[in-house]
Backbone as CSV, one residue per row, in Angstrom:
resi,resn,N_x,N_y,N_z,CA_x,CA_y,CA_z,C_x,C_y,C_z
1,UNK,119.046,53.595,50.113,119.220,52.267,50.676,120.160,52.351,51.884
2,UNK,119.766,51.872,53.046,120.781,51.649,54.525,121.480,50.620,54.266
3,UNK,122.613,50.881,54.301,123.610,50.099,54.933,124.954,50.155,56.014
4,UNK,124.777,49.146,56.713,125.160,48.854,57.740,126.811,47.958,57.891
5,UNK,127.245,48.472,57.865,129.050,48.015,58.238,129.343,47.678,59.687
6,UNK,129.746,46.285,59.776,130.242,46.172,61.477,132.020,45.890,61.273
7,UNK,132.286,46.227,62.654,133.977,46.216,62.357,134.029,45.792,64.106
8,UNK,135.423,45.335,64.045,136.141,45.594,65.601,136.000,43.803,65.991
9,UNK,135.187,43.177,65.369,135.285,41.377,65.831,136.928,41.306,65.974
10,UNK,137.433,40.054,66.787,138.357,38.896,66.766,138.712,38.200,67.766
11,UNK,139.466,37.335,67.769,139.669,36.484,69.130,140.035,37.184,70.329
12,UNK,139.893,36.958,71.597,140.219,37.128,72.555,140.254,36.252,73.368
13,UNK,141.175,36.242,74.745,141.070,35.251,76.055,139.520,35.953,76.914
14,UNK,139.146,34.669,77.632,138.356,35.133,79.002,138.713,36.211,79.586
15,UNK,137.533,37.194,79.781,137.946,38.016,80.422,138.590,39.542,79.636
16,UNK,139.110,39.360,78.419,139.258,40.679,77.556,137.862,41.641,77.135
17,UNK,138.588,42.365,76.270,137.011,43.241,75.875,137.521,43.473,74.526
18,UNK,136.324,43.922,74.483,136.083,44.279,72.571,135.254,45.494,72.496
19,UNK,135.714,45.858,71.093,134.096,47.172,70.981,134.275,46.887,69.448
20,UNK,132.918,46.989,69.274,132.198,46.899,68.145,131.816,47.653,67.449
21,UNK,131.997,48.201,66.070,131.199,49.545,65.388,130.367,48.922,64.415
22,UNK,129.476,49.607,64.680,128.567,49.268,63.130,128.304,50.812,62.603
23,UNK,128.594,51.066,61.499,128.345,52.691,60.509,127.377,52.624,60.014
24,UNK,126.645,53.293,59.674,125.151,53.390,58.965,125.431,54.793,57.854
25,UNK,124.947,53.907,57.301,125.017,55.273,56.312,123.224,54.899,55.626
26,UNK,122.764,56.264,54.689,121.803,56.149,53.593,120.242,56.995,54.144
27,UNK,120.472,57.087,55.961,119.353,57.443,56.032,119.735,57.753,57.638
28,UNK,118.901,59.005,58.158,119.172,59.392,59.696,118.154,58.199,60.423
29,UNK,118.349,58.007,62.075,117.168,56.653,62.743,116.216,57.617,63.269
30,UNK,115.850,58.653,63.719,114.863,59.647,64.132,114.706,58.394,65.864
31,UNK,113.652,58.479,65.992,113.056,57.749,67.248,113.471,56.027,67.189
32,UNK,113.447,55.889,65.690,114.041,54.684,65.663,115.002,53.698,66.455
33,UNK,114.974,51.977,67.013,116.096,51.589,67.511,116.826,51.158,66.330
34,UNK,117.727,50.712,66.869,119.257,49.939,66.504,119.893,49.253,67.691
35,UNK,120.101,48.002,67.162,120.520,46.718,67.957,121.484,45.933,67.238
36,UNK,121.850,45.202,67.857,123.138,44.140,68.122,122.250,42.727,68.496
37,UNK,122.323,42.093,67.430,122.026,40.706,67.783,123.431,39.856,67.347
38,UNK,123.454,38.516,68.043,124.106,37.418,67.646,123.712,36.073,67.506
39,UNK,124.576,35.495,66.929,124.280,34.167,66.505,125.616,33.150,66.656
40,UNK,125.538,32.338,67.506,126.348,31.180,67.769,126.229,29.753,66.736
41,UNK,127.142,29.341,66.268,127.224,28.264,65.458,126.108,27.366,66.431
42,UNK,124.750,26.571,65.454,123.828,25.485,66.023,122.978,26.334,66.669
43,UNK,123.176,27.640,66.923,121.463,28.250,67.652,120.896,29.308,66.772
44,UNK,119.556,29.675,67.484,119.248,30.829,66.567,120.042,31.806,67.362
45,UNK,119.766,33.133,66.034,120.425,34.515,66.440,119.260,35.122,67.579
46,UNK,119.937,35.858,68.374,119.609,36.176,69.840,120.024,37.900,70.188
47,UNK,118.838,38.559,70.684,119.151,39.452,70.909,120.208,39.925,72.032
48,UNK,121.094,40.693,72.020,121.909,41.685,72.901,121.650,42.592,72.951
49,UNK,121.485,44.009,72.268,121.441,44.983,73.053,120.596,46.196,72.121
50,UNK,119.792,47.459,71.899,119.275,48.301,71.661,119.600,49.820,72.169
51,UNK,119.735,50.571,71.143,119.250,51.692,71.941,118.333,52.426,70.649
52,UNK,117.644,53.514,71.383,116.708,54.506,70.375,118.025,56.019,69.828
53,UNK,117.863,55.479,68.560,118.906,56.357,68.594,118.658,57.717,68.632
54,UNK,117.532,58.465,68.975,117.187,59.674,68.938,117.377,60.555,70.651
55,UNK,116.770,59.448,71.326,116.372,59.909,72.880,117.787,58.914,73.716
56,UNK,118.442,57.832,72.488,119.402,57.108,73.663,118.696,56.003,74.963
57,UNK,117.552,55.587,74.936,117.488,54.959,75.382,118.094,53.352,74.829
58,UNK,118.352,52.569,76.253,119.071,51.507,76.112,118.354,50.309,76.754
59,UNK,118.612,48.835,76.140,117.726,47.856,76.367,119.154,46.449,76.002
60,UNK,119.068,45.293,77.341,120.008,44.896,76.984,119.388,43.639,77.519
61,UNK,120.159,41.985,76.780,119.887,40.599,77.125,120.142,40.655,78.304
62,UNK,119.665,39.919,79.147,119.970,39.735,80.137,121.327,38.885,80.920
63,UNK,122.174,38.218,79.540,123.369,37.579,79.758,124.463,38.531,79.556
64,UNK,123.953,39.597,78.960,125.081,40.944,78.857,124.923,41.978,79.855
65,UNK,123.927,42.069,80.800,123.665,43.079,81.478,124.980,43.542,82.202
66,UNK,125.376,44.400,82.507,126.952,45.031,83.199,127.814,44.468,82.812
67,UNK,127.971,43.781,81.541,129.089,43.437,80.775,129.128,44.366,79.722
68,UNK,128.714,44.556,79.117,127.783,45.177,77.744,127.604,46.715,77.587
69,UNK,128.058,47.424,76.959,127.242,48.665,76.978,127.316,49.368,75.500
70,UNK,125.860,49.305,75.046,125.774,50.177,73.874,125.725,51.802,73.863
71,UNK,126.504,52.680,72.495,126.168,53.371,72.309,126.282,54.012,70.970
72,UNK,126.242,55.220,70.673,125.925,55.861,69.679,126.607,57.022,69.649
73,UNK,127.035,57.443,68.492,127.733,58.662,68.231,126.926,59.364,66.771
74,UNK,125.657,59.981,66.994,124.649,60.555,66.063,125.778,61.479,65.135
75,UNK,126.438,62.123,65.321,127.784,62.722,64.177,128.359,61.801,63.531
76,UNK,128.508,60.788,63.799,129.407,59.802,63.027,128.275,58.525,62.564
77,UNK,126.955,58.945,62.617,126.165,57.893,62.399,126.893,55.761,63.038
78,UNK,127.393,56.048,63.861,127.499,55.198,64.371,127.610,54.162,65.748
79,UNK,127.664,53.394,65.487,126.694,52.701,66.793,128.012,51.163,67.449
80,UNK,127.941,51.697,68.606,129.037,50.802,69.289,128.359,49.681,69.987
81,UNK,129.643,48.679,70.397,128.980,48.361,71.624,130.395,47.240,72.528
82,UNK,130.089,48.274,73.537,131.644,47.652,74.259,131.432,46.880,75.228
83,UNK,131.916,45.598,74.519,132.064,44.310,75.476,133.311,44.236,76.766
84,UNK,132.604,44.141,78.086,133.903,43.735,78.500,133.626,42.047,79.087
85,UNK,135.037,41.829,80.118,134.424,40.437,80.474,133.955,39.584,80.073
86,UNK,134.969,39.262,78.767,134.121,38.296,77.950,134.133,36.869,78.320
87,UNK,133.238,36.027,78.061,133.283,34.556,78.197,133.050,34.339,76.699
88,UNK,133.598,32.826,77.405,133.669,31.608,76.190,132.050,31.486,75.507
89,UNK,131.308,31.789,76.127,129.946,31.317,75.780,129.206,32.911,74.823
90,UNK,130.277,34.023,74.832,129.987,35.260,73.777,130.364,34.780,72.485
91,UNK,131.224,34.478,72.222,131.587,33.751,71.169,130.379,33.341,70.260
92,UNK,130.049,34.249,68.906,129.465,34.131,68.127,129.527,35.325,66.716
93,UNK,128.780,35.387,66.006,128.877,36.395,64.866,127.848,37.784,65.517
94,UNK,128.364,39.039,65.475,127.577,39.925,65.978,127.162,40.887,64.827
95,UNK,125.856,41.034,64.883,124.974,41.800,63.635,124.771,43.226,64.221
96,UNK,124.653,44.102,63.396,123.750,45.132,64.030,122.687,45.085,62.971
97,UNK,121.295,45.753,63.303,120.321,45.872,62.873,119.717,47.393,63.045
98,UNK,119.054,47.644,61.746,118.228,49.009,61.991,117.288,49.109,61.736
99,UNK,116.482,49.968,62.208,114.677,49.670,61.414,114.374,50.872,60.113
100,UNK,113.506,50.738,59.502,113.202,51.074,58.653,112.452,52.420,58.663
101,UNK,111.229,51.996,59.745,110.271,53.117,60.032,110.575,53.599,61.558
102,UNK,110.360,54.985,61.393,110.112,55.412,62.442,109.267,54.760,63.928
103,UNK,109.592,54.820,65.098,109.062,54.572,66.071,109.604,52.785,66.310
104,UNK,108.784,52.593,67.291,109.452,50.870,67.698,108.250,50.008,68.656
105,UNK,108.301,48.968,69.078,107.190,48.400,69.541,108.293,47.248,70.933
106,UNK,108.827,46.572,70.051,109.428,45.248,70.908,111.517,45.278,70.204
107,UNK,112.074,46.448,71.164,113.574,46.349,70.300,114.120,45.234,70.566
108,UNK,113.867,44.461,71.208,114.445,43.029,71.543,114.101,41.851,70.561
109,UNK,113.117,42.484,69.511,112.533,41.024,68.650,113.558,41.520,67.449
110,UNK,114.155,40.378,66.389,114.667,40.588,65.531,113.609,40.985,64.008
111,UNK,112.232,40.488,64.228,111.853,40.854,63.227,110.964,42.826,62.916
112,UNK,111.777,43.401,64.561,111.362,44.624,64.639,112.265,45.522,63.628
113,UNK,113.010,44.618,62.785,114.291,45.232,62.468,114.298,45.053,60.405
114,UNK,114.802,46.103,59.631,114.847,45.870,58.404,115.810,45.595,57.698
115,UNK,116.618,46.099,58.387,118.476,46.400,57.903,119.560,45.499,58.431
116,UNK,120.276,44.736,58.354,121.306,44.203,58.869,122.449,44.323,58.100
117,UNK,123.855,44.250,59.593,124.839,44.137,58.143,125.267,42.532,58.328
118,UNK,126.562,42.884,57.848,127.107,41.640,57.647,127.934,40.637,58.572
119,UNK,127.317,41.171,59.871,128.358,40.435,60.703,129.852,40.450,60.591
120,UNK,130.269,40.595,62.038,131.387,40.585,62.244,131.959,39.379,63.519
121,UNK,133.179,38.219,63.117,132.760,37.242,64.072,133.514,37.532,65.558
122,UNK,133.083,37.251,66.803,134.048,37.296,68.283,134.240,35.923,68.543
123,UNK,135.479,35.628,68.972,135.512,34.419,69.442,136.474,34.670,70.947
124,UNK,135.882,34.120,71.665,136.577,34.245,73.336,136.750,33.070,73.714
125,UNK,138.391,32.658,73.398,138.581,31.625,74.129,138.768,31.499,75.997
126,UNK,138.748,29.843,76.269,138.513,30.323,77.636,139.946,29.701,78.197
């Protein structure tokens, strides 16, 4: 069974940064992605960011683009993602997600995904 641990959430001013871990344990991702979605109190959860954790490719929202950068440390089975420049409008609960099966189609859809953990919350005041 995968499971997924996120750590590193908490408040910050405009403009700070954060980094995010999520650990995986139970199973290696081969070609597989892994992503970072969030969810703001009153909306749905929304993708941020992907990578394949085998080849490292990377895929990001377009409200995080050069703010944002995911990555991966395949020795430590774990998966970052360092916010800088934060705004008031990041402010939400951040998930990571993993898939189940090998290979990928759409890493930006949440239902490409099997595994989540438990969220961890950011809040950026402004």
């Amino acid at each position: 069974q995968v499971q997924l641990v996120e750590s590193g959430g908490g408040l910050v001013q405009a403009g700070d940064s954060l980094r995010l871990s999520c650990a995986a344990s139970g199973r290696t991702f081969g070609s597989s992605p892994m992503g970072w979605f969030r969810q703001a109190p009153g909306k749905e959860r929304e993708f941020v960011a992907a990578i394949i954790w085998t080849g490292g490719r990377t895929y990001y929202a377009d409200s995080v683009k050069d703010r944002f950068t995911i990555s991966r440390d395949k020795s430590k089975s774990t998966m970052y993602l360092q916010m800088n420049s934060l705004k008031p409008e990041d402010t939400a609960v951040y998930y990571c997600a993993a898939r189940a099966s090998l290979g990928y189609s759409r890493p930006a859809a949440a239902n490409e995904y099997d595994y989540w953990g438990q969220g961890t919350q950011v809040t950026v005041s402004s």
